[in-house]
ROMAR-53919 format. One record per residue: residue in one letter; x, y, z of N, C-alpha, C in turn. Coordinates in steps of 0.02 Angstrom, whole numbers, plus 50000, padded with zeros to 5 digits. Layout:
BEGIN
R  rest   n.c1   n.c2   n.c3  ca.c1  ca.c2  ca.c3   c.c1   c.c2   c.c3
R     A      X      Y      Z      X      Y      Z      X      Y      Z
...
***
This chain:
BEGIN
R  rest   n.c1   n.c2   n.c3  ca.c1  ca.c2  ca.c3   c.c1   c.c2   c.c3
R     X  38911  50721  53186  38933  50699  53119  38941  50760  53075
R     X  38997  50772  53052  39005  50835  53017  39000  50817  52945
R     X  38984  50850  52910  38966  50837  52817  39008  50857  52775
R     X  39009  50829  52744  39068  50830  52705  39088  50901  52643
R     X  39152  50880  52618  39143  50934  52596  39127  50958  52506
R     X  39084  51004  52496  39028  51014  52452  39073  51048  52367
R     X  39057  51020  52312  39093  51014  52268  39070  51104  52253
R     X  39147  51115  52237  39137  51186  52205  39160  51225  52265
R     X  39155  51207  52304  39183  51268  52375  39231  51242  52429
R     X  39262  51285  52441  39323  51241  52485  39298  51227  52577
R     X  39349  51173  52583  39338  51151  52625  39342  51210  52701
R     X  39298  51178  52766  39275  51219  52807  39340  51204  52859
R     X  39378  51256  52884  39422  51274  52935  39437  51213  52980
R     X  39487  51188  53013  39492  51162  53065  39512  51220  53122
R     X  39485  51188  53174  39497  51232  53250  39562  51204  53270
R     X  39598  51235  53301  39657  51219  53332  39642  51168  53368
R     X  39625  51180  53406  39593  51114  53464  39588  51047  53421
R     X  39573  51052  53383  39542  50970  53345  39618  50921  53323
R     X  39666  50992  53291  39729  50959  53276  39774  50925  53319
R     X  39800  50847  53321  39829  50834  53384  39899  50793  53369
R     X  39944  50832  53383  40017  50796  53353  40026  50743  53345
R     X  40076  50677  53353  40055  50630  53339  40161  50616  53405
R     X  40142  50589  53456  40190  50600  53519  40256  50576  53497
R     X  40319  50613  53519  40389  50613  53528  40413  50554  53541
R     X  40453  50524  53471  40512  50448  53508  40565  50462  53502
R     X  40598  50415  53545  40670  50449  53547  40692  50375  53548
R     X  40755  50370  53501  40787  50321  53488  40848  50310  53528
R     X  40867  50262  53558  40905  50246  53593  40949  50174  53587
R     X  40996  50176  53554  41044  50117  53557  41088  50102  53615
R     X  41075  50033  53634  41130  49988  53671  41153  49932  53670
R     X  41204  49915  53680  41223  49853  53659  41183  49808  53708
R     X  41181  49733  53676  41154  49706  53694  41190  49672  53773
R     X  41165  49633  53826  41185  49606  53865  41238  49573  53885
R     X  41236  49523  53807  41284  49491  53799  41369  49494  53779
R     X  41343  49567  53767  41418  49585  53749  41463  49623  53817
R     X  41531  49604  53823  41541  49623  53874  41566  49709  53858
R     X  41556  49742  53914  41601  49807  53911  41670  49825  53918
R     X  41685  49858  53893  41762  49874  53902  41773  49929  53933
R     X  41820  49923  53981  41823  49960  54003  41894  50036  53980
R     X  41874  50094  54012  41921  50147  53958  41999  50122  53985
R     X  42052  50154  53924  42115  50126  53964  42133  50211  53976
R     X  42155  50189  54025  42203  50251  54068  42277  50264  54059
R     X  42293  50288  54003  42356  50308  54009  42401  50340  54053
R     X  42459  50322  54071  42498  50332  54115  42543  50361  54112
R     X  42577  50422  54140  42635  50479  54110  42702  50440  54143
R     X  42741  50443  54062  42797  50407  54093  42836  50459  54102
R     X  42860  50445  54172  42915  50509  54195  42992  50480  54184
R     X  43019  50525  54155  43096  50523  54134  43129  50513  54214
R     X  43161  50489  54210  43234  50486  54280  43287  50474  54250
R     X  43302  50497  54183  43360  50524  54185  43386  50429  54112
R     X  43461  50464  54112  43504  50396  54058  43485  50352  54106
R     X  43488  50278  54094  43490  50228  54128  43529  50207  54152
R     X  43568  50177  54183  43622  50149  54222  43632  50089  54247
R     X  43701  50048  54257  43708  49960  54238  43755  49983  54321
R     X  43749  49923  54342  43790  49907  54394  43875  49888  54368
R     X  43876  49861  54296  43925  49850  54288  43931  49871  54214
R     X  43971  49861  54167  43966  49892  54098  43943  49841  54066
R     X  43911  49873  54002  43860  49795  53965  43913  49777  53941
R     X  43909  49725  53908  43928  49686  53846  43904  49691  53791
R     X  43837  49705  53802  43822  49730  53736  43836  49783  53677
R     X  43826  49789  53606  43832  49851  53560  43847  49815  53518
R     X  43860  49869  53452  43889  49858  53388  43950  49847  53373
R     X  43930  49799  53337  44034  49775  53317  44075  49820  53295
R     X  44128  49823  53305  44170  49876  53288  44197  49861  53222
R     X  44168  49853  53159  44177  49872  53106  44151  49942  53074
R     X  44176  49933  53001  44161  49995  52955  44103  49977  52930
R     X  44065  49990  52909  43982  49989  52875  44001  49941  52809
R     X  43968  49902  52804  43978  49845  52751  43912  49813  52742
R     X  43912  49780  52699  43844  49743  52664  43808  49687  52705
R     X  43747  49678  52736  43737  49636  52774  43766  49585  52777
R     X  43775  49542  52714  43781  49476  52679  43870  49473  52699
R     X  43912  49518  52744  43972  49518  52745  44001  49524  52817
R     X  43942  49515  52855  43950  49527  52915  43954  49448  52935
R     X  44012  49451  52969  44032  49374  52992  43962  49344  53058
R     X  43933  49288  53025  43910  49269  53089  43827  49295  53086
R     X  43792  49345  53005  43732  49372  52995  43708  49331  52959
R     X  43627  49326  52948  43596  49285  52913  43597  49262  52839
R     X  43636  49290  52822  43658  49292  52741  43729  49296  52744
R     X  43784  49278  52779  43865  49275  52763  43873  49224  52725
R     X  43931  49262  52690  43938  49192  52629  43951  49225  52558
R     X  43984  49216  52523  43949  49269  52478  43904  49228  52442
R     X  43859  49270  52360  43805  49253  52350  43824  49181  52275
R     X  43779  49166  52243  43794  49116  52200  43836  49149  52139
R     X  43818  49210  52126  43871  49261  52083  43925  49245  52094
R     X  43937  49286  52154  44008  49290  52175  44039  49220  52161
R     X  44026  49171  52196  44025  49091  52204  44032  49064  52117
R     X  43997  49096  52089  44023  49068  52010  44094  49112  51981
R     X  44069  49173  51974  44148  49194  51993  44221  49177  52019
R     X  44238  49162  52076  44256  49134  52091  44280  49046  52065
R     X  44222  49025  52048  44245  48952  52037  44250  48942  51968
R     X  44246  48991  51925  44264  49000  51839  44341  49030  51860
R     X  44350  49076  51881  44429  49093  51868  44486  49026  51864
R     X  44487  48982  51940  44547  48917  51929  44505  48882  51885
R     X  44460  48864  51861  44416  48836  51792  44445  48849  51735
R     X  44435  48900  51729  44470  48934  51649  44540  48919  51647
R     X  44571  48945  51679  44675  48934  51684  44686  48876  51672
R     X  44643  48808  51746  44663  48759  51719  44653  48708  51642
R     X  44582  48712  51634  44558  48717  51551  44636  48748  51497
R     X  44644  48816  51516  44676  48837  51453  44746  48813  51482
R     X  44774  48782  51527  44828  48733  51561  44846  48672  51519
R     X  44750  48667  51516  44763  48581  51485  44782  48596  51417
R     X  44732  48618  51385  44744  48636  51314  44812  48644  51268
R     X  44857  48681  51346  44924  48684  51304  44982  48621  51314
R     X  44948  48595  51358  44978  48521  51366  44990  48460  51326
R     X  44889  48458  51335  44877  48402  51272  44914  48436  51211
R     X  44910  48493  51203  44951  48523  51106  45008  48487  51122
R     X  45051  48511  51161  45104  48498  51186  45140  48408  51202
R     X  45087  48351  51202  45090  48298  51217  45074  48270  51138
R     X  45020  48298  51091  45006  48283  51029  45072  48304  50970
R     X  45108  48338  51002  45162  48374  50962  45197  48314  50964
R     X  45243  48299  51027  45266  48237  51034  45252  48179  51016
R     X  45203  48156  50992  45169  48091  50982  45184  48102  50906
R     X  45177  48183  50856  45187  48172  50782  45267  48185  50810
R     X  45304  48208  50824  45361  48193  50840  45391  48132  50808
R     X  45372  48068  50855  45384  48024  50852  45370  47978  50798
R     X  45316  47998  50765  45315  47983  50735  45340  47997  50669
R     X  45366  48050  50649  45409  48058  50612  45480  48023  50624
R     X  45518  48024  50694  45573  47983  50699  45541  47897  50679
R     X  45486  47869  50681  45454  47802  50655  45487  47809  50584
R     X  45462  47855  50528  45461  47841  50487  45535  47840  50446
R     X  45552  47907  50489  45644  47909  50477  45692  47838  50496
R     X  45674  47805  50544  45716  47763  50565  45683  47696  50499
R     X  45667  47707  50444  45629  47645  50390  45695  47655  50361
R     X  45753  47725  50347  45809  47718  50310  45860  47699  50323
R     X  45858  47695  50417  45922  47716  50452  45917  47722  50520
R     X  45998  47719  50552  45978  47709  50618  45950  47780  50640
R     X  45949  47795  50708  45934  47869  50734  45965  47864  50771
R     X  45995  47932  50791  46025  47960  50846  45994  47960  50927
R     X  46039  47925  50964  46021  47886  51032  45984  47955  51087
R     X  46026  48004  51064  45999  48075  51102  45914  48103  51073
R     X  45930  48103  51019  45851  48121  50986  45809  48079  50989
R     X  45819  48023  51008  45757  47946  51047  45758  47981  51103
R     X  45807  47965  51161  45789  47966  51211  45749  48053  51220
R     X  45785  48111  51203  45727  48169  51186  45678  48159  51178
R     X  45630  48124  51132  45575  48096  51110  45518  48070  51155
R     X  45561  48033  51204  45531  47979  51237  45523  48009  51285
R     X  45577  48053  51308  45557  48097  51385  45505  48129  51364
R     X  45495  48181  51306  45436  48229  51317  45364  48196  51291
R     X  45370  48122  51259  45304  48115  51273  45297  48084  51338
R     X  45321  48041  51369  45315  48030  51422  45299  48085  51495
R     X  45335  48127  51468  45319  48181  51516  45260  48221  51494
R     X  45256  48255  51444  45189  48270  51414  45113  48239  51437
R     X  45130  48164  51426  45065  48132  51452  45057  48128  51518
R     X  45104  48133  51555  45105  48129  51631  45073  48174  51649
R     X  45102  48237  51631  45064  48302  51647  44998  48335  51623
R     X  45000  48291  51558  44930  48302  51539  44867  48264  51584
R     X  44884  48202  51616  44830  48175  51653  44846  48196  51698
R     X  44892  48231  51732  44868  48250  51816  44827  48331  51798
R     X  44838  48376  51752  44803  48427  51760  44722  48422  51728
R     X  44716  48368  51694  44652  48359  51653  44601  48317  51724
R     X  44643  48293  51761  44608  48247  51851  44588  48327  51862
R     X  44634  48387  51890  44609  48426  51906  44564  48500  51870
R     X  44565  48484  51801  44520  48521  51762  44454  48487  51787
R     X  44432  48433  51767  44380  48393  51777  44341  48426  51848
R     X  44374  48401  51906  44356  48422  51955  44340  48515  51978
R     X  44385  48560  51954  44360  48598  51925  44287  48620  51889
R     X  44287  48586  51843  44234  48580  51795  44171  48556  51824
R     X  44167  48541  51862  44123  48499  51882  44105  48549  51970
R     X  44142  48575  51978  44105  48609  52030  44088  48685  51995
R     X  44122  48709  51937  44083  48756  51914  44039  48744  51907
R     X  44012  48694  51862  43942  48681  51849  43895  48676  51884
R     X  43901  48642  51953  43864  48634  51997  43839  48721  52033
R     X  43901  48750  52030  43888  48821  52068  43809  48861  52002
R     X  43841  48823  51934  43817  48880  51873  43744  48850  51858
R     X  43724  48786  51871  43667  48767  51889  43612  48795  51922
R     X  43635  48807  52010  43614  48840  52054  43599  48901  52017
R     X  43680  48959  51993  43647  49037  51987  43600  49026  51927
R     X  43593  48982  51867  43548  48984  51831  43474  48998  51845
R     X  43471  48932  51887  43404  48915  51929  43384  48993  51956
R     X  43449  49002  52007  43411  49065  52041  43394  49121  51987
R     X  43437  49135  51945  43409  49176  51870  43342  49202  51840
R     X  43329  49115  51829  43239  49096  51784  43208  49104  51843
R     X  43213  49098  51894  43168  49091  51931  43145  49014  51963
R     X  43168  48970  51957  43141  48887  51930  43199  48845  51949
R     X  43161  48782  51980  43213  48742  52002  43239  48697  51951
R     X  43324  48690  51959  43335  48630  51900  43301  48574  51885
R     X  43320  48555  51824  43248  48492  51787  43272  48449  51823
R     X  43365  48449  51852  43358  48374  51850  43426  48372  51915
R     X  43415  48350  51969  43439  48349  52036  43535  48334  52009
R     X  43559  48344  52075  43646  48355  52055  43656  48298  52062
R     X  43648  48221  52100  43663  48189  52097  43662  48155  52037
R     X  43614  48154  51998  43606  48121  51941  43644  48159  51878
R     X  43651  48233  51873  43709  48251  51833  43808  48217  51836
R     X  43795  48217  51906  43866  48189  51918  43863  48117  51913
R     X  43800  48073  51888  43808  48018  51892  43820  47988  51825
R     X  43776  48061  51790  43769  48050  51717  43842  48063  51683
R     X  43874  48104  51704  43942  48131  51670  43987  48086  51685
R     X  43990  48059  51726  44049  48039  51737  44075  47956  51718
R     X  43994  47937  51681  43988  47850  51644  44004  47864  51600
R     X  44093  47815  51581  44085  47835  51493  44062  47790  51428
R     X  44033  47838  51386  43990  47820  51341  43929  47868  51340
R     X  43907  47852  51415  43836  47896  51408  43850  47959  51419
R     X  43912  47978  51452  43922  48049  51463  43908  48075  51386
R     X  43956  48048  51332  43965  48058  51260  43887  48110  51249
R     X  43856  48094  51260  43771  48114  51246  43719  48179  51283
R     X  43752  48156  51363  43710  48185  51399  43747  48231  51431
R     X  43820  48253  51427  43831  48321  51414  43832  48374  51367
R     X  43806  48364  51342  43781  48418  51286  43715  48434  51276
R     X  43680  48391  51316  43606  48395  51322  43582  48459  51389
R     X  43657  48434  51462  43647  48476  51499  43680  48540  51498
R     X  43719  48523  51458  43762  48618  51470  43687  48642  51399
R     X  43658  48617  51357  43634  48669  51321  43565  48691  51367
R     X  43553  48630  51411  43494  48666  51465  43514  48707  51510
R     X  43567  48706  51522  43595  48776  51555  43615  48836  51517
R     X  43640  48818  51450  43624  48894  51414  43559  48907  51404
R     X  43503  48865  51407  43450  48885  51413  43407  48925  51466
R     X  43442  48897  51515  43420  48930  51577  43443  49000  51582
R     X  43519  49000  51556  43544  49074  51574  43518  49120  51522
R     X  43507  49108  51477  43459  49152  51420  43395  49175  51427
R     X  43371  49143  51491  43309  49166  51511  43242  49142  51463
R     X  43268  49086  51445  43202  49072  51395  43146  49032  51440
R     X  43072  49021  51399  43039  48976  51418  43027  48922  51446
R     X  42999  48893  51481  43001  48828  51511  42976  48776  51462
R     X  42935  48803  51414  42897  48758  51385  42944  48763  51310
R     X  42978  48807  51307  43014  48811  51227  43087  48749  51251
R     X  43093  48724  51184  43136  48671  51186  43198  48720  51176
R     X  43251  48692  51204  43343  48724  51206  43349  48687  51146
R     X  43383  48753  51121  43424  48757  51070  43480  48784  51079
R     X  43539  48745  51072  43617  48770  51088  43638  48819  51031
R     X  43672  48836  51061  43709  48899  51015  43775  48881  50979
R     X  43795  48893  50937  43859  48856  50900  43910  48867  50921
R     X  43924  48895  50976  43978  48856  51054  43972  48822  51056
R     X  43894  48814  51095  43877  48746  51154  43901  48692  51076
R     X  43868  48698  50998  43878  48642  50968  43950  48618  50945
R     X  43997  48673  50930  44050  48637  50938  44077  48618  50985
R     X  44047  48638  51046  44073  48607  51106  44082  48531  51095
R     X  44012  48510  51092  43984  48451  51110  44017  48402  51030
R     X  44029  48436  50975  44048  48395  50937  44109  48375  50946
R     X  44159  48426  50989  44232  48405  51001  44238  48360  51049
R     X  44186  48358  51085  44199  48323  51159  44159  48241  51130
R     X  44118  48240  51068  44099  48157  51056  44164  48150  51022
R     X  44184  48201  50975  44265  48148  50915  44314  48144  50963
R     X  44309  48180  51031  44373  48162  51071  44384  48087  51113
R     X  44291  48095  51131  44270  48033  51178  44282  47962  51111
R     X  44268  47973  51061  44254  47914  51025  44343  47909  50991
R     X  44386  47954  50977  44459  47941  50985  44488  47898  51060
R     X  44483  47927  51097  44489  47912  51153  44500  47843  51176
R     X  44422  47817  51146  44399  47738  51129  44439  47692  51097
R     X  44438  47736  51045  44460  47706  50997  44541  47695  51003
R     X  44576  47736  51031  44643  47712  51053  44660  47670  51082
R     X  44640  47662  51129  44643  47618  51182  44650  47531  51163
R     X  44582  47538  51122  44552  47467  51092  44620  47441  51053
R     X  44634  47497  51012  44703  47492  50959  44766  47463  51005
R     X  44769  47491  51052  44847  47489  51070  44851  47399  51101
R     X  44785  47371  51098  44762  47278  51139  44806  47263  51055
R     X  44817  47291  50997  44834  47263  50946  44908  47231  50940
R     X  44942  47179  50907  45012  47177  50908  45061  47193  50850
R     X  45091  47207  50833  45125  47208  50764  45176  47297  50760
R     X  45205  47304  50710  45255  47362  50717  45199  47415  50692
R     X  45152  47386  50622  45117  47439  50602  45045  47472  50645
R     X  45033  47412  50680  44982  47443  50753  45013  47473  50788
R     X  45071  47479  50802  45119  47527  50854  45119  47584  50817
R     X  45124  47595  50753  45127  47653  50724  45076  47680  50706
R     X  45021  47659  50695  44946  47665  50692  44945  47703  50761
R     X  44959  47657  50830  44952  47700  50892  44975  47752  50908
R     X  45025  47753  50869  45051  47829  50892  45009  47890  50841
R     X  44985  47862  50794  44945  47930  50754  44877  47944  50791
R     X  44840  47889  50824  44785  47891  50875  44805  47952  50925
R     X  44863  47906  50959  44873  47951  51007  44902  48047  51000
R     X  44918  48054  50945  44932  48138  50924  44852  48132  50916
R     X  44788  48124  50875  44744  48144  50863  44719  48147  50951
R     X  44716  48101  50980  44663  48096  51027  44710  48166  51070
R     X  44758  48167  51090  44784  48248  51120  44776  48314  51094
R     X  44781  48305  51018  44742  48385  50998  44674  48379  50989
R     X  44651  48316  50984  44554  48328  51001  44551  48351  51077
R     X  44579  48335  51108  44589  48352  51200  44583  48437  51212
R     X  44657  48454  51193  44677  48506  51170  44609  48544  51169
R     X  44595  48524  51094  44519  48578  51065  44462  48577  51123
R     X  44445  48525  51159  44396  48530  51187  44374  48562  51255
R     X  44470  48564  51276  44494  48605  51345  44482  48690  51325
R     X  44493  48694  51265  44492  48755  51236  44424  48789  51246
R     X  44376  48730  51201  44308  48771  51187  44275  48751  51268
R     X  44295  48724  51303  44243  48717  51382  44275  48773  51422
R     X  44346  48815  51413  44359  48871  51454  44321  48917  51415
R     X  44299  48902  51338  44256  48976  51314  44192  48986  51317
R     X  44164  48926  51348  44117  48879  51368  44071  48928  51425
R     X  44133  48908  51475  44129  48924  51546  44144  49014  51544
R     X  44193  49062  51500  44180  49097  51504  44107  49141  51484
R     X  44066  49114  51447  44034  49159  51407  43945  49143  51463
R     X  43949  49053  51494  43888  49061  51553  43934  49107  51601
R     X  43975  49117  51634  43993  49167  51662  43963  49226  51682
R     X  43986  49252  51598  43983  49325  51573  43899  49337  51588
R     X  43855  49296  51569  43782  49322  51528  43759  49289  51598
R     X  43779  49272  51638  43746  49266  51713  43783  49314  51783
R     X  43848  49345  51785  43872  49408  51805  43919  49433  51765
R     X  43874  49481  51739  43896  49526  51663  43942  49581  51703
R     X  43952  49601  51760  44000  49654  51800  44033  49619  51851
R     X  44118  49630  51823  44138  49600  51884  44184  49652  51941
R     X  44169  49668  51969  44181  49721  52036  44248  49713  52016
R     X  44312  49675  52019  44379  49679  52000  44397  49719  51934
R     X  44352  49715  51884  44364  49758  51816  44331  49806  51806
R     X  44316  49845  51859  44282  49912  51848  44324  49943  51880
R     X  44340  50019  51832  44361  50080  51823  44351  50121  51876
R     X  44360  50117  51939  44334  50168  52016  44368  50246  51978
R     X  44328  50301  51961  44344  50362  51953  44311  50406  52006
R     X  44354  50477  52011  44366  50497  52053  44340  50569  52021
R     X  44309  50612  52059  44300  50694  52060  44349  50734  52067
R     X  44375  50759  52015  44448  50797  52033  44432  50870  52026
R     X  44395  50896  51981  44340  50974  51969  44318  50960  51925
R     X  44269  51021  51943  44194  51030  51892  44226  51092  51876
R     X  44188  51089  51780  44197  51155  51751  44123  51174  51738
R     X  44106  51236  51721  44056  51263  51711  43982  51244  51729
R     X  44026  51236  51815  43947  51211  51850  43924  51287  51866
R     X  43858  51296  51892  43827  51356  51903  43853  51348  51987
R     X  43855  51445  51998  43865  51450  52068  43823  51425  52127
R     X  43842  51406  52190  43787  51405  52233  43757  51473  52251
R     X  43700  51482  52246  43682  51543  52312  43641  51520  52366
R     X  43663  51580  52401  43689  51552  52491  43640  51623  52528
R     X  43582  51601  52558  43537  51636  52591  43574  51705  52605
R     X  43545  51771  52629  43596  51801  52663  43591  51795  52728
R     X  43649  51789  52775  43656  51795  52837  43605  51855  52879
R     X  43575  51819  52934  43531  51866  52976  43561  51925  53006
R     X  43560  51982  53036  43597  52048  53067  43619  52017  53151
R     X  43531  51964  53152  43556  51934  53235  43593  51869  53230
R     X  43633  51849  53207  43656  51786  53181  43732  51810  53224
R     X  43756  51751  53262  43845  51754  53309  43895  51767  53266
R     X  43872  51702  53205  43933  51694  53164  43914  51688  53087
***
């Protein structure tokens, strides 16, 4: 029993011998049993033998065109052109025929006050058999031609929209509020069209303006005189019609002042839907590849020189 050690003096030596390390571990990780091993992979030297070679010539390669835009390659996942282009396109015979009609209906409303001035002339006197029958050909012809190009404005009109729908949509980002069948079902009832085109072209200037989903459309004073020419035309329109069931000389003459109004309300409305159609157009493809200026590099003035390394002493050429 050794004694401890005594306050005030330091403690008594240990012998080497007494000190005894405390033994060596050695840590060793392995996976457990359950896991399987993998074994190493052995890469393999691939030896060249040379170009490859066909028993017969392929068929295969690249088409023998010039380098062009994927979307133009006949027969690639995107041919076609895009909804741009596609509105483009279907606004140009849009517009012509629109500003077609416009000068028609003028042209059919002219005739109708025409006539009616020979109405009021013939209250003194007879008229001249040539200036009737004049009369009668060009409204007759007037209106003829005014309803076969206003059949194909319409139709026109109506596939712009459908194209200008789509690029809208694709625009905002967002699918239309309200499916195509039911636009074409809506336009084309009359009465209710009176209403609910002006509701949809101003949701399509809404769309192309890039506004909110949650902010209410507000038309722009296009879209509103659009829509006000196209109700006094629709409600003339009506209103002629109903008139002409009437009998008497002064309802005949009554009809013919209907009918000049209801052709220059026509007129106006062919007008403002080609300015209509130009301006969603414009503010949905604002560049059109046909009206740009291709310029050309002919010289530069007061560009700085190149400098050009100097040639090596061991250099061929």
């Amino acid at each position: 029993m050794h004694p401890g050690p005594v306050p005030g003096h330091p403690p008594p030596p240990v012998h080497p011998q007494q000190y005894q390390r405390p033994p060596r571990v050695d840590w060793v990780a392995t996976p457990p049993p359950s896991v399987p091993r993998h074994r190493p992979v052995v890469r393999r030297r691939i030896r060249y033998n040379g170009p490859p070679s066909y028993a017969t010539p392929p068929r295969w390669g690249f088409p023998a065109l010039i380098w062009r835009w994927q979307t133009s390659v006949p027969g690639g996942p995107g041919a076609g052109p895009s909804l741009v282009e596609r509105l483009r396109i279907t606004a140009r015979p849009a517009q012509g025929v629109l500003w077609l009609l416009a000068g028609v209906a003028a042209l059919a409303g002219f005739a109708e006050a025409w006539r009616y001035v020979l109405l009021v002339r013939s209250r003194h006197g007879a008229l001249d058999a040539g200036t009737v029958r004049l009369s009668d050909t060009l409204v007759v012809g007037a209106s003829l031609m005014a309803m076969v190009v206003a059949v194909v404005a319409v139709v026109l009109t109506l596939w712009w929209l459908y194209v200008a729908r789509g690029a809208a949509a694709e625009h905002a980002g967002q699918k239309p509020g309200r499916p195509d069948w039911q636009v074409l079902l809506w336009l084309v009832i009359p009465g209710l069209n009176l209403l609910v085109a002006g509701s949809m072209v101003a949701e399509l200037e809404h769309a192309v303006l890039g506004r909110g989903l949650l902010e209410r459309p507000r038309p722009g004073r296009l879209v509103l005189g659009w829509w006000a020419a196209w109700v006094v035309s629709g409600v003339l329109f009506g209103v002629t019609v109903l008139w002409g069931l009437r009998d008497g000389v002064q309802a005949m003459a009554d009809g013919v002042v209907l009918h000049a109004l209801t052709d220059l309300a026509a007129a106006v409305v062919a007008a403002l839907s080609a300015l209509v159609i130009r301006r969603m157009t414009v503010l949905l493809a604002p560049i059109d590849p046909d009206k740009v200026r291709r310029l050309r590099v002919v010289k530069v003035v007061g560009a700085p020189e190149v400098t050009r390394a100097p040639r090596p002493a061991s250099a061929k050429r």
